[in-house]
C-alpha positions in Angstrom: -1.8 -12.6 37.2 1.4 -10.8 35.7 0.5 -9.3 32.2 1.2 -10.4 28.8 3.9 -8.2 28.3 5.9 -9.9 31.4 4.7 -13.0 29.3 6.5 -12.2 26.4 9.5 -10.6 28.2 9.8 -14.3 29.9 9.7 -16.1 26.8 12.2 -14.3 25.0 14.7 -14.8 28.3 14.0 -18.4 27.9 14.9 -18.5 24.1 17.8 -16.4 24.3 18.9 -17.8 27.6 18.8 -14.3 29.3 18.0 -13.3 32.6 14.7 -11.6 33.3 15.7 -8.9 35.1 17.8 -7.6 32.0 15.5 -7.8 29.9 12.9 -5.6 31.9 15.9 -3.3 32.5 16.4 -3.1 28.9 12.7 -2.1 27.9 12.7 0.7 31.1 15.9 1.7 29.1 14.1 2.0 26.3 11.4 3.8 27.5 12.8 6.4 28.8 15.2 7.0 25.7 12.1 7.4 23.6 10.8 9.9 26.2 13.5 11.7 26.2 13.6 11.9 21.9 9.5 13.0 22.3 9.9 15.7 24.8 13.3 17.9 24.2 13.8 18.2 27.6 17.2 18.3 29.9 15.2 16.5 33.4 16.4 13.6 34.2 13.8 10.8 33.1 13.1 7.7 34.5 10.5 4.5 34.3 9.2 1.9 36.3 7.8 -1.4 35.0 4.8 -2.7 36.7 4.8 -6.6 36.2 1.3 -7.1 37.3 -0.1 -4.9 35.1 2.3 -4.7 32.3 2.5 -0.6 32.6 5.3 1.3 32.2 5.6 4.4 33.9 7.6 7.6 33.2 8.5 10.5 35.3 11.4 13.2 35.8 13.3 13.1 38.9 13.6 16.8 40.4 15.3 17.8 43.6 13.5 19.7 46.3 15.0 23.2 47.6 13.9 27.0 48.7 14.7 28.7 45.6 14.7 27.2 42.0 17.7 27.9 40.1 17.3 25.6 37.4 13.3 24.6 36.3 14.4 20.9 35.0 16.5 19.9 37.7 14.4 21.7 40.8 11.2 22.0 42.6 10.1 24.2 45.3 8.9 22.7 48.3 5.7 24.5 48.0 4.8 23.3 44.7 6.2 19.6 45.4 4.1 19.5 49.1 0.9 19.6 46.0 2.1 16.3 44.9 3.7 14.9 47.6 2.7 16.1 51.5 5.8 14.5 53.5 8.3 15.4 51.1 11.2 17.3 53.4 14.2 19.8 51.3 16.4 18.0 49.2 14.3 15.2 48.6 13.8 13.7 45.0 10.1 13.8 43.5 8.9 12.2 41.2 6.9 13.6 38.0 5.0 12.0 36.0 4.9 12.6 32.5 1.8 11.2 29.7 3.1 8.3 28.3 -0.1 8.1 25.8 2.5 11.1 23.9 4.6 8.9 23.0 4.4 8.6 19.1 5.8 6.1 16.6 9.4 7.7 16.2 9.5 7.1 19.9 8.3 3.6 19.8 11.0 2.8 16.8 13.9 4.4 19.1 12.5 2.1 22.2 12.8 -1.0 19.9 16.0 -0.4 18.5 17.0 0.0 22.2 15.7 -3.1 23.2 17.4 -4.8 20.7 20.7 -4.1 21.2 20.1 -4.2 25.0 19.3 -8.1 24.4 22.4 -8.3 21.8 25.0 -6.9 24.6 23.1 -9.8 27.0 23.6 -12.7 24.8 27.0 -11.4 23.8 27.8 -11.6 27.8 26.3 -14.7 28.3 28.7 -16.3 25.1 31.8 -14.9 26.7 30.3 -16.1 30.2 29.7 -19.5 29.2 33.2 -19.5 26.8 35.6 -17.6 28.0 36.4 -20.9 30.6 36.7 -23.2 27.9 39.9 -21.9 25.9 41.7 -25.1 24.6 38.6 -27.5 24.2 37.6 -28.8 21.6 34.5 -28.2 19.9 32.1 -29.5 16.9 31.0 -27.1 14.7 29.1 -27.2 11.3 30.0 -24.4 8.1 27.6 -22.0 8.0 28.8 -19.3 5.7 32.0 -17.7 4.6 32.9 -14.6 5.0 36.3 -13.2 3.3 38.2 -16.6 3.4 37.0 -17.0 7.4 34.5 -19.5 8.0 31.7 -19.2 10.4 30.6 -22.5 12.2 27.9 -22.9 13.9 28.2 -24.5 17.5 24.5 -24.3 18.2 23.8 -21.6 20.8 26.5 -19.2 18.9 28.8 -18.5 16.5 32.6 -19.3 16.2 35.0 -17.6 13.4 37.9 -19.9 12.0 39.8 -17.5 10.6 42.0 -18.3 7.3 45.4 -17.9 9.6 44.0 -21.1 11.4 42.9 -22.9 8.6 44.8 -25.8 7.7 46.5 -25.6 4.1 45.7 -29.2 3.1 41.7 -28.7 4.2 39.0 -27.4 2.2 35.2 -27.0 3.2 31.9 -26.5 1.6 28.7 -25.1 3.3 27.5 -27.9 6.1 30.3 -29.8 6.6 31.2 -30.6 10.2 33.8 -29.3 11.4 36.2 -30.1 14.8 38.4 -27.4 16.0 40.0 -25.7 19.0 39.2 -22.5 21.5 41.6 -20.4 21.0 40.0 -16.8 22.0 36.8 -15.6 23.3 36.9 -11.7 22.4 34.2 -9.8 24.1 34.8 -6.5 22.0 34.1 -8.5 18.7 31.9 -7.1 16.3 31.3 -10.4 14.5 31.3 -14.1 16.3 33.4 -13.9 19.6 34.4 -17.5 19.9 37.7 -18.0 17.7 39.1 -21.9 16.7 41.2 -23.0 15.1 43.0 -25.9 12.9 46.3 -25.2 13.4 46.9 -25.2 17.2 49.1 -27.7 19.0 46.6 -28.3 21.6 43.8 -29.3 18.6 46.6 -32.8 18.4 46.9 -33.2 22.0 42.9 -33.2 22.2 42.6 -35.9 19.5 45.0 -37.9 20.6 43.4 -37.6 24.4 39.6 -38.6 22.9 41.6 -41.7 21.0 44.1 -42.9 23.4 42.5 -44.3 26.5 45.5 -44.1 28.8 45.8 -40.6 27.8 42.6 -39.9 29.0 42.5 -41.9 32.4 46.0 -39.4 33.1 48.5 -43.0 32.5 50.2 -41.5 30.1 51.2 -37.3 29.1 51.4 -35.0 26.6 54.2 -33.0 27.8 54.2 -30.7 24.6 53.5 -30.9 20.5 54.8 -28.8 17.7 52.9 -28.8 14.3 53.6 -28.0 10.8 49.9 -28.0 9.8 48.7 -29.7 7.0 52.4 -31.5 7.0 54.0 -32.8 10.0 54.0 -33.0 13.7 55.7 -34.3 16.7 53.9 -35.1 20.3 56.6 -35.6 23.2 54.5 -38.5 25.7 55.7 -39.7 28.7 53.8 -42.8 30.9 53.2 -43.1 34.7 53.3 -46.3 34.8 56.4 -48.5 33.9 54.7 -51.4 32.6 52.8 -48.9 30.2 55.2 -48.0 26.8 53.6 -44.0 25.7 54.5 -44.6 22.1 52.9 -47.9 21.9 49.5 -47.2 23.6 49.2 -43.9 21.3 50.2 -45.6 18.3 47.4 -48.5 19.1 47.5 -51.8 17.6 48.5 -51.9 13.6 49.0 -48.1 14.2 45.0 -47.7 14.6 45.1 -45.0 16.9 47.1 -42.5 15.5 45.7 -43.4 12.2 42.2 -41.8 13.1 44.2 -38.7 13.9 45.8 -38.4 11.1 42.7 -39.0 9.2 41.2 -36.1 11.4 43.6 -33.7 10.3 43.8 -34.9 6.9 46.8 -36.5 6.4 49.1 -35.0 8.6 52.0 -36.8 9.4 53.0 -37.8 13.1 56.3 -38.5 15.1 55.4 -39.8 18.9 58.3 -39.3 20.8 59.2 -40.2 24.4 59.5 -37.5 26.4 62.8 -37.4 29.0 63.8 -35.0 31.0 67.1 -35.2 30.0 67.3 -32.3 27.7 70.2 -34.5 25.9 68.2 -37.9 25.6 65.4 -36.0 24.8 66.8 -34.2 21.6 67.9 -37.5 20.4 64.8 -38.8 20.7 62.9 -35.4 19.0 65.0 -35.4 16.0 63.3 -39.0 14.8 64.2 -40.3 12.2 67.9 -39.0 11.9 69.8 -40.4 14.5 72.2 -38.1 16.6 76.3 -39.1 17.6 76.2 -36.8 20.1 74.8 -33.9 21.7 76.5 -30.5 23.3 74.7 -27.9 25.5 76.8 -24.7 24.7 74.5 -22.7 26.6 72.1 -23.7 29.3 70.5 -20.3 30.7 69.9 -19.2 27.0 69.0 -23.3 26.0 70.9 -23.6 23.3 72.6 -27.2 22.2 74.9 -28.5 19.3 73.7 -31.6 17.9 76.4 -33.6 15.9 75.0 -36.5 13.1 76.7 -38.3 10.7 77.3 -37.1 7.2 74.8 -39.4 5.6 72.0 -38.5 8.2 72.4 -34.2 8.1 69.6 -34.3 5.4 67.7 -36.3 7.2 68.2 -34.2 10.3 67.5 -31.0 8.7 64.6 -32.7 6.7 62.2 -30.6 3.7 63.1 -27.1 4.4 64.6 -27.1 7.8 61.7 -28.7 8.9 63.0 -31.6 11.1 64.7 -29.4 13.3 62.5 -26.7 13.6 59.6 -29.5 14.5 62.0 -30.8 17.1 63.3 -27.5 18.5 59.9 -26.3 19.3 59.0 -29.2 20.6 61.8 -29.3 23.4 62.3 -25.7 24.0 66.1 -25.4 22.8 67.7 -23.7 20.4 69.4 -26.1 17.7 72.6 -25.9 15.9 73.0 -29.2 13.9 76.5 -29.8 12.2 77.7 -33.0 10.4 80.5 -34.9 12.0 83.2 -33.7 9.0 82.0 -30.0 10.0 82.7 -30.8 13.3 86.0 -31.8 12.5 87.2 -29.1 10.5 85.7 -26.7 12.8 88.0 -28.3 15.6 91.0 -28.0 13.4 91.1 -24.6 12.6 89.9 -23.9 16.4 93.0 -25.7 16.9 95.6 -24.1 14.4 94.0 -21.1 15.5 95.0 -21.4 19.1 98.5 -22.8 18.4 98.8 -20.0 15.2 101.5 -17.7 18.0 102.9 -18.8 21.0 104.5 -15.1 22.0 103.5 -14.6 25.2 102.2 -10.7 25.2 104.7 -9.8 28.1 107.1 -10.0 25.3 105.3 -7.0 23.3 107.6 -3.8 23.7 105.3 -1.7 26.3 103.3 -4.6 28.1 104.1 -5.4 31.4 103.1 -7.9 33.9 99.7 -5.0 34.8 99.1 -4.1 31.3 99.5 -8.3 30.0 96.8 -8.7 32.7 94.1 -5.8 31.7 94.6 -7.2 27.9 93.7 -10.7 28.9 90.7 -9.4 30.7 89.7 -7.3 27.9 89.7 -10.1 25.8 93.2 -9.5 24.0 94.4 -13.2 24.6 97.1 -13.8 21.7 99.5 -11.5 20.1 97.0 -11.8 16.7 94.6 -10.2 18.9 96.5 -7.5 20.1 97.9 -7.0 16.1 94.6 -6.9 14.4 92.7 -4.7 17.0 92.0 -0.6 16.3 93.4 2.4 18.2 90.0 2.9 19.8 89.9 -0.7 21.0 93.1 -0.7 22.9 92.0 2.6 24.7 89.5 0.6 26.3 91.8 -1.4 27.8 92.7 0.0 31.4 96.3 2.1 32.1 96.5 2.3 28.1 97.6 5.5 26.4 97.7 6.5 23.2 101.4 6.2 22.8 101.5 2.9 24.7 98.7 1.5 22.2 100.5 2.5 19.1 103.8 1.0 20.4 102.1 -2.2 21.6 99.7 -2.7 18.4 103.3 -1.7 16.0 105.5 -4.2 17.9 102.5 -7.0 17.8 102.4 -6.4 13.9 106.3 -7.1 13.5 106.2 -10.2 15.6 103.5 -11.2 13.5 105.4 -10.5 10.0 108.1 -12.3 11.4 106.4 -15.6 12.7 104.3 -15.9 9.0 108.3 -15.1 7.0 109.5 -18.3 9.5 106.3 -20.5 8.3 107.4 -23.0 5.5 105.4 -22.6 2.3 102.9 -24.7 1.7 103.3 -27.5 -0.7 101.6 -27.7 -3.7 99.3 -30.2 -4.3 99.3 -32.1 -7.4 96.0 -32.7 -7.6 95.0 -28.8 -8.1 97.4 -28.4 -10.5 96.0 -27.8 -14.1 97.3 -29.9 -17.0 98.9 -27.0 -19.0 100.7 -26.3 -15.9 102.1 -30.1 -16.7 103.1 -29.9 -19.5 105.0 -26.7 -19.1 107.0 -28.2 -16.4 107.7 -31.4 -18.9 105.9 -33.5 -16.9 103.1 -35.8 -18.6 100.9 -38.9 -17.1 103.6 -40.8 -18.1 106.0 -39.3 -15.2 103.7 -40.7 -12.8 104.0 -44.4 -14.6 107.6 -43.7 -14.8 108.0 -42.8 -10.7 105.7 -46.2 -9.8 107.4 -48.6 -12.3 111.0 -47.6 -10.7 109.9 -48.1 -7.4 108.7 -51.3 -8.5 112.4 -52.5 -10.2 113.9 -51.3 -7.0 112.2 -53.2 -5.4 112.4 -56.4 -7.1 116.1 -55.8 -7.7 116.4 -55.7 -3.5 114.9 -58.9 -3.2 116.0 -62.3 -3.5 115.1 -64.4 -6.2 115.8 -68.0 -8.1 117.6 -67.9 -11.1 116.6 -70.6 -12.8 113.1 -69.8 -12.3 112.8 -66.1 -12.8 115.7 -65.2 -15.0 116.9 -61.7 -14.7 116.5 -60.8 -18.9 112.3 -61.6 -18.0 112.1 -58.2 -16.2 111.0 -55.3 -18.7 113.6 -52.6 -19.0 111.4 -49.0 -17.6 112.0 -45.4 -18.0 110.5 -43.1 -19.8 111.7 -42.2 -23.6 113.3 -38.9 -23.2 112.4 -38.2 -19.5 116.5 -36.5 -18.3 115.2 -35.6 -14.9 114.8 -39.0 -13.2 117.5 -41.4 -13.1 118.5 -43.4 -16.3 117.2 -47.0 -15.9 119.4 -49.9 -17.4 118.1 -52.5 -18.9 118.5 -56.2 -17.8 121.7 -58.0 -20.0 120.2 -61.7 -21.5 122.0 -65.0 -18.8 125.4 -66.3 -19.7 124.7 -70.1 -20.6 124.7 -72.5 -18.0 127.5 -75.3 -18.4 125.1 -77.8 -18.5 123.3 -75.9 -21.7 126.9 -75.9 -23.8 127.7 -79.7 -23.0 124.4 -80.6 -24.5 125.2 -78.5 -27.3 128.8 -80.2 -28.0 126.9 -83.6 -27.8 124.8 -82.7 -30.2 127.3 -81.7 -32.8 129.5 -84.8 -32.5 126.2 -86.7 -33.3 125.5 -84.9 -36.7 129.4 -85.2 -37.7 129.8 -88.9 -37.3 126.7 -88.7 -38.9 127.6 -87.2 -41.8 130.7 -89.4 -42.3 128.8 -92.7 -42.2 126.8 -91.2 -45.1 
């Protein structure tokens, strides 16, 4: 019938879900550190733990040879035939020493043994059982707080959410239940070695996988999620089956589905976009709710794209704080450089003006021939500006260049330059930046600008034909500006000559009022 002890040593294994065997290692352990405390000695110590009767024995482990050189290490074989007839030279013998000796110090040194024995057990067993469950999600209740972290209780341990992973729109009070994500198991921990947390991508794809029934059956993917937590996020989907639309069935009908996410993280707002694996399509499809015009790759081994909108949509694009497209670039992998499509355009231009600025082919540069034209093209020295605005030290890089040849080269670049800017017209002004005192120092008021128009306007109705009789000539306005000399002097329209049959009604009339006059 095995003994109490092994009773108790059972029981605890049970409770703490420990093997047996460590346990009864870890008592033996203890045993024979308390022995060692009691007796001061440098032998090598020992125990054995007799199940059946619940002893514990302890002995010293001494080698067997001729001549003893050291007493706590070696036996003779004379003195260890006494306690053991067949043992041969160098055996190992065992000696027993009183256990009854042991006093309390010893026993407090055994227990304190034990227990940490059993602590370095369950701490295995944790990281056993854990360490295969990164990225799942578990339910956990607030136990306690510890400087800002919070401790959860998962039942058989412990599990730290640090304040790194905590959510900055979430707030907790002792007992509430928690959900969170695996993202560590640390077996060195001092405190709790299973580490969630609130913030991690994967805690999204999990929710929407226990919500979203064709997520779960494997019809439709998460191919990746980026989070702003607390704020904003964005899950790329993509569905197996054609008949099957990935934004619909996570959305869920009247939005229900992704509502009980974003109730789960409190809040947080949610783009579901389909995934492609057209990094182009893809983009446009990330960078919901601005819509793209069109998208570049500039560089595809270092994935970096230009993404062109329209001028009213680059706010939108960019979003609070650069977050739109930071959500969106983590979310496909790609670098993102987002310009508006007037950007685009002036960056074109002067890409443009640029290229076209000198057409002097560097042959043509006192010094450079068809060799030397060659190694500055390869170096990079394209255009005669190049060549003009470059140092000493950067033309000596350039193969079969001197010192002399790269001052003569760079000096004759600089004069064709001069030259080509002295043949460039000048720029005209533009009226518009022109301040108003400058105006009225070159005599020329708003009225100028009335003045110019309303000219144009009597040329132009001089040049075309008109009717007499309907639109006599003495109904157009005389123009010009009072005292303006430096336009040209506008004459004003002379009244019609009378029409003959105007003066024969007038001679009627006067005959009238004469015979008139003599009848009276």
């Amino acid at each position: 019938m095995a003994s109490e002890l092994f009773q108790a040593i059972e029981s605890v294994g049970r409770e703490k879900g420990i093997d047996v065997e460590v346990i009864i290692e870890a008592v033996q352990d203890a045993i024979v550190a308390a022995a060692r405390k009691y007796f001061k000695t440098r032998e090598e110590l020992a125990s054995r733990f007799d199940r059946e009767s619940g002893d514990l024995e302890v002995f010293a482990l001494k080698r067997v040879v001729n001549e003893v050189v050291d007493t706590d290490m070696e036996i003779t074989l004379e003195e260890a035939r006494k306690i053991d007839p067949n043992v041969q030279l160098e055996d190992a013998i065992e000696l027993r020493k009183p256990r009854e000796e042991l006093g309390r110090i010893a026993a407090q040194a055994a227990k304190q043994v034990i227990y940490q024995k059993v602590r370095e057990a369950e701490r295995e067993n944790v990281y056993g059982e854990y360490s295969d469950r990164v990225g799942d999600l578990v339910n956990g209740i607030v136990k306690r707080f510890e400087r800002g972290d919070i401790i959860l209780d998962l039942g058989r341990t412990e599990a730290a959410l640090s304040k790194k992973e905590q959510s900055k729109s979430e707030h907790y009070n002792q007992g509430d239940r928690v959900r969170a994500i695996i993202i560590n198991v640390d077996r060195a921990a001092k405190g709790p070695q299973v580490i969630v947390s609130r913030t991690d991508p994967r805690l999204l794809m999990k929710l929407f996988e226990m919500e979203v029934p064709e997520i779960y059956d494997g019809t439709v993917t998460i191919e990746n999620a980026a989070r702003d937590p607390g704020d904003r996020a964005k899950i790329a989907v993509r569905s197996k089956d054609r008949d099957v639309d990935p934004v619909g069935a996570c959305v869920g009908m009247k939005g229900s589905r992704v509502q009980a996410v974003i109730r789960e993280l409190r809040g947080e707002k949610i783009d579901i976009v389909q995934f492609s694996d057209d990094a182009s399509t893809f983009v446009g499809n990330a960078m919901n709710p601005a819509r793209t015009s069109r998208v570049t790759i500039i560089d595809e081994p270092n994935r970096i794209m230009e993404v062109i909108v329209e001028d009213d949509q680059l706010s939108q694009a960019i979003g609070k704080r650069g977050q739109n497209v930071r959500l969106a670039s983590r979310l496909i992998g790609w670098r993102i450089d987002i310009k508006s499509e007037s950007e685009k355009v002036n960056e074109v231009e002067q890409e443009m003006a640029r290229m076209a600025s000198i057409g002097v082919p560097l042959e043509e540069l006192a010094g450079v021939g068809p060799k030397l034209a060659t190694h500055l093209q390869e170096t990079g020295f394209t255009t005669v500006e190049h060549v003009a605005q470059a140092t000493l030290e950067e033309l000596l890089q350039v193969p079969l260049m001197g010192e002399k040849t790269a001052l003569r080269i760079q000096e004759s670049a600089q004069q064709v330059l001069e030259e080509y800017q002295a043949q460039q017209p000048a720029p005209p002004a533009d009226p518009e930046d022109r301040s108003e005192e400058t105006l009225y120092e070159e005599g020329n008021t708003g009225d100028e600008t009335v003045t110019a128009e309303s000219s144009e306007t009597e040329e132009t109705l001089e040049e075309a034909p008109r009717d007499d009789a309907l639109e006599p000539e003495a109904t157009i306005p005389a123009v010009g500006a009072p005292g303006d000399t430096g336009g040209e002097a506008s004459t004003p329209a002379q009244p019609p000559e009378p029409s003959e049959s105007a003066s024969s009604d007038t001679d009627s009339e006067a005959a009238d009022t004469a015979r008139s006059d003599r009848r009276g």
